[in-house]
N, C-alpha and C positions, 0 to 999 in steps of 0.2 A: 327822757326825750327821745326821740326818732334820730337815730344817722343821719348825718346830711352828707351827701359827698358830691355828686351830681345829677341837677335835676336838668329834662330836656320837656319844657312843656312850650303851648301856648302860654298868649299872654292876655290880659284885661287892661286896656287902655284908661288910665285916667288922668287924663292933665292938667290938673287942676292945681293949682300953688298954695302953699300955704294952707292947707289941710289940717284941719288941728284935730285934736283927742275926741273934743266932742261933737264935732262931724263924725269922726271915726265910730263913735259910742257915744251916742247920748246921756247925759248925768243921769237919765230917771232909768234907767237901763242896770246901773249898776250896784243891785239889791245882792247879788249874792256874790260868794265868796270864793269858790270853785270857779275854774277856766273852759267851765261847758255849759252848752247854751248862747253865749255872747254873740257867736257868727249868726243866730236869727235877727238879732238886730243892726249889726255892720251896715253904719252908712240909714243907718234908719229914718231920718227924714227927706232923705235925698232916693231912698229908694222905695218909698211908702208915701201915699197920701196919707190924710187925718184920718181916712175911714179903712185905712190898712190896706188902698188897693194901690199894688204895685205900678211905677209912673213908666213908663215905656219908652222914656226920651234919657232914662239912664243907664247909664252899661252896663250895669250889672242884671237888671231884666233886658238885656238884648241876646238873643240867644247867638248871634252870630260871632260874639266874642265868652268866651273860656278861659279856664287851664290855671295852674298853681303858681301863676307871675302875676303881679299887680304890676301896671309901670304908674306910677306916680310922678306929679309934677312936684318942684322944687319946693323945699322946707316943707317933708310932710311928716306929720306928726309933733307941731308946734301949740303949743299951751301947757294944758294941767302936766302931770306926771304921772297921771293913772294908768297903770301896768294895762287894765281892762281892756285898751284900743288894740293891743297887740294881742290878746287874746280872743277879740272878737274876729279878726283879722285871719288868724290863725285857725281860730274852731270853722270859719268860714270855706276854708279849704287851701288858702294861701299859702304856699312855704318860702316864698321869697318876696321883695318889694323891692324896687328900682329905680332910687330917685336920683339926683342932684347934687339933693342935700336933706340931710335929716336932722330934726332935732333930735340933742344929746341922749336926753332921758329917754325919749322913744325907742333910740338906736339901742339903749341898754335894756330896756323891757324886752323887748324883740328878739334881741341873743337871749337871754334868760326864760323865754317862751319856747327858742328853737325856733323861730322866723327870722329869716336871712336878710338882714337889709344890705341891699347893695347899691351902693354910690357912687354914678357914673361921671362923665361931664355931661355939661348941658347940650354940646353938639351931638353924641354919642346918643343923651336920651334920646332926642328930636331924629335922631337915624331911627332910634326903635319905634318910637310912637308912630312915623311915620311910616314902616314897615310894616307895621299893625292894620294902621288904620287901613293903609292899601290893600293888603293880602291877611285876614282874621289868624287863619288856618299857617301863619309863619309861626317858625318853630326857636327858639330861644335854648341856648343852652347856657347855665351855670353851674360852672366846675371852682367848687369852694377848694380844692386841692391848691389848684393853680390858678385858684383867684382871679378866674375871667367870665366874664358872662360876652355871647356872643350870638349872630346872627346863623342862624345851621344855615339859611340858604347862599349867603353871600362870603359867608365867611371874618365879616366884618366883627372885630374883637374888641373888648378894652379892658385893663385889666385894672380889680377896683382891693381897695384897702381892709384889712380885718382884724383887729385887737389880736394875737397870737392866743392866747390862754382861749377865748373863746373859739376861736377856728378847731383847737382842739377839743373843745367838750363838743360843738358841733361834729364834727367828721366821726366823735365816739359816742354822740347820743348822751353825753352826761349832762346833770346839773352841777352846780357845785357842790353839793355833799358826793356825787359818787364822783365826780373827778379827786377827792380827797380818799375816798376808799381806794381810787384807783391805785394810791400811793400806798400804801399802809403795810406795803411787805417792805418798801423801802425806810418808810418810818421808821420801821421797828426796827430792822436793821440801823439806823440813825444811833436810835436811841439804847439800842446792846452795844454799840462802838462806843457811846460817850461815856455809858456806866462803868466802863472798862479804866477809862481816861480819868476816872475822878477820884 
């Protein structure tokens, strides 16, 4: 996985509630098995007609909004537990999502992809959405360090929660087999200390 430590982008407005997997990813979408490719479908019927032409009245064909922030409305990522939504999310260009509230399973695929979900309150969202929607071109920073996503231009902050074990593989780019390499001079020294002991 890619370092996370801090990203400063725009953001992609979506406020929509209760957002589930297969909005996110469609079930006929999810033929292969590899995490590349999925971002052509992300949002697939909500951002395609039947006849594959892009619909204009959704943000993601609007060019006036960008950048590697999705803001999300509350409970996104609620249904199946298909890893695929967060890597279609992700292959999409996203490295972070910014809701409320998330469902569990999601919030775990998500870290495990190396997509940052961050969860604000709901007055905090509704500062960002609305920042957004007023000025496109507002700039968002999140500092997975110190665990704050914020407004650059106002300075308005808040600071949001992260499972420890993964804030570490994030900020070192691992998954879990090389967060266990990353151990393995300490293992081994473990395990010459205990042979000694027995």
């Amino acid at each position: 996985m890619e370092k996370f430590k801090t990203l400063i982008s725009t953001a992609v407005p979506l406020p929509v509630e209760n957002v589930d997997t297969d909005q996110i990813i469609p079930a006929r979408f999810l033929k292969a098995t590899s995490r590349e490719g999925f971002g052509d479908n992300l949002f697939r019927d909500w951002r395609f007609t039947a006849e594959g032409e892009p619909k204009p009245d959704f943000v993601l064909n609007n060019s006036l909004y960008s950048g590697s922030i999705l803001l999300a409305g509350r409970n996104f990522g609620s249904g199946s537990s298909r890893e695929h939504a967060a890597w279609a999310i992700y292959d999409y260009g996203f490295k972070v999502v910014v809701s409320s509230f998330f469902a569990d399973i999601f919030k775990g695929n998500a870290l495990n992809t190396g997509l940052l979900p961050v969860e604000v309150s709901e007055p905090f969202l509704q500062q960002l959405l609305t920042a957004v929607h007023a000025r496109p071109q507002t700039l968002l920073k999140v500092d997975l360090e110190n665990q704050e996503v914020s407004l650059q231009d106002s300075g308005l902050s808040e600071k949001f929660g992260i499972n420890a074990y993964k804030k570490t593989c994030l900020l070192n780019g691992y998954d879990d087999i090389d967060y266990l390499l990353s151990l393995k001079d300490r293992i081994r020294a473990f395990e010459e200390q205990r042979s000694l002991t027995i």
